[in-house]
C-alpha positions in Angstrom: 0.0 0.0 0.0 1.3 3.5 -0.9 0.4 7.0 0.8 1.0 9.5 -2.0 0.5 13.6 -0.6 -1.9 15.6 -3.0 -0.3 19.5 -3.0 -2.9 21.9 -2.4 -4.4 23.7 -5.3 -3.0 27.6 -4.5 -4.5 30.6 -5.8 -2.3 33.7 -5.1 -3.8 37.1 -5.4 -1.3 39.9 -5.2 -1.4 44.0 -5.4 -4.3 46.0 -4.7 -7.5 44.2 -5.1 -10.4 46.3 -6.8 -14.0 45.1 -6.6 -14.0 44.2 -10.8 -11.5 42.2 -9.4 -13.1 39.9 -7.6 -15.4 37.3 -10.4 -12.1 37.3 -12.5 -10.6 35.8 -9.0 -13.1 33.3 -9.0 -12.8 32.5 -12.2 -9.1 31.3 -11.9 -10.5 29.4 -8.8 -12.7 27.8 -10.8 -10.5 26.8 -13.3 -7.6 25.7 -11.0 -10.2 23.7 -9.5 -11.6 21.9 -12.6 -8.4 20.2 -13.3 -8.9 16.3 -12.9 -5.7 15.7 -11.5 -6.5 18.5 -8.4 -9.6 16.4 -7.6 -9.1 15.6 -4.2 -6.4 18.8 -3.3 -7.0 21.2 -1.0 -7.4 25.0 -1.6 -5.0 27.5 -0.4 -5.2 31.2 -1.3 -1.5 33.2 -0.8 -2.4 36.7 0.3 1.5 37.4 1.0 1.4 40.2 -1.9 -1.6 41.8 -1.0 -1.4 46.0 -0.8 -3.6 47.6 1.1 -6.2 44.9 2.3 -9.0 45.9 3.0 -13.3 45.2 2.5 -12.5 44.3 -0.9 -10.6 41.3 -0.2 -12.5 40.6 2.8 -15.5 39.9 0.6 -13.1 38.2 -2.6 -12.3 35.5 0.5 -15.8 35.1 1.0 -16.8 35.0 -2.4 -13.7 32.9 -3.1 -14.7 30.4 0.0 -18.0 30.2 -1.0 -16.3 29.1 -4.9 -14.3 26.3 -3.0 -17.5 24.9 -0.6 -20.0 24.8 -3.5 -16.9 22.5 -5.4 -16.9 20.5 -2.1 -13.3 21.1 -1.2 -13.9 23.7 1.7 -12.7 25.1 3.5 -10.6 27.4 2.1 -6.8 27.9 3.4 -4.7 31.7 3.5 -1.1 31.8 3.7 0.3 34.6 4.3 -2.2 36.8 5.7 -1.3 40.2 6.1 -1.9 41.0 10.3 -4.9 44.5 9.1 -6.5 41.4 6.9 -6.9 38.9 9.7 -7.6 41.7 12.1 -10.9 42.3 9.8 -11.7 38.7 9.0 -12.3 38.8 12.8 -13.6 41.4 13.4 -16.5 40.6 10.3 -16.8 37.2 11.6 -15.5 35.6 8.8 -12.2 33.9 9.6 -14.3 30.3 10.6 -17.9 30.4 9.6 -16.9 31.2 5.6 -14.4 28.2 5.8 -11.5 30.0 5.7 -9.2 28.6 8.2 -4.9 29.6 8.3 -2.7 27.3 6.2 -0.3 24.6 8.3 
């Protein structure tokens, strides 16, 4: 019998992130996750070159966790979360309910 590690799937969104921005985010989500050899990988999302995070990404992680529950891989995974991000992810409520928990 052999154990064989699936690498996550990992979506990384960098720079300032403008609410046009966010179905083109879930797009590419969307694609990554349609790929038959990801079907049983996890989702991360690498926020390490976010600028300036603020509502706007709060809601492309929700819409973004929401993406990865309805494609039954939740819940969603950040690395690399800017401190003012997970500050508001608290402080909205989001960081467990949407499924987005903190990458090992």
């Amino acid at each position: 019998m052999g154990v064989e590690a699936t690498p996550p799937i990992t979506l990384v969104v960098t720079g300032p992130i403008a609410r046009a921005d966010v179905p083109e985010l879930c797009a590419a989500l969307d694609r990554l996750l349609a790929a038959p050899e990801q079907a049983a990988a996890p989702v991360e999302c690498d926020l390490t070159g976010v600028v300036r995070p603020g509502l706007t990404v709060v809601e492309a992680l929700a819409r973004l966790s929401l993406t990865v529950r309805r494609a039954g891989r939740g819940p969603l995974r950040l690395r690399g979360v800017p401190p003012e991000l997970r500050a508001l992810l608290d402080l909205v409520g989001l960081a467990d309910p949407a499924g987005i928990t903190d990458a090992p």
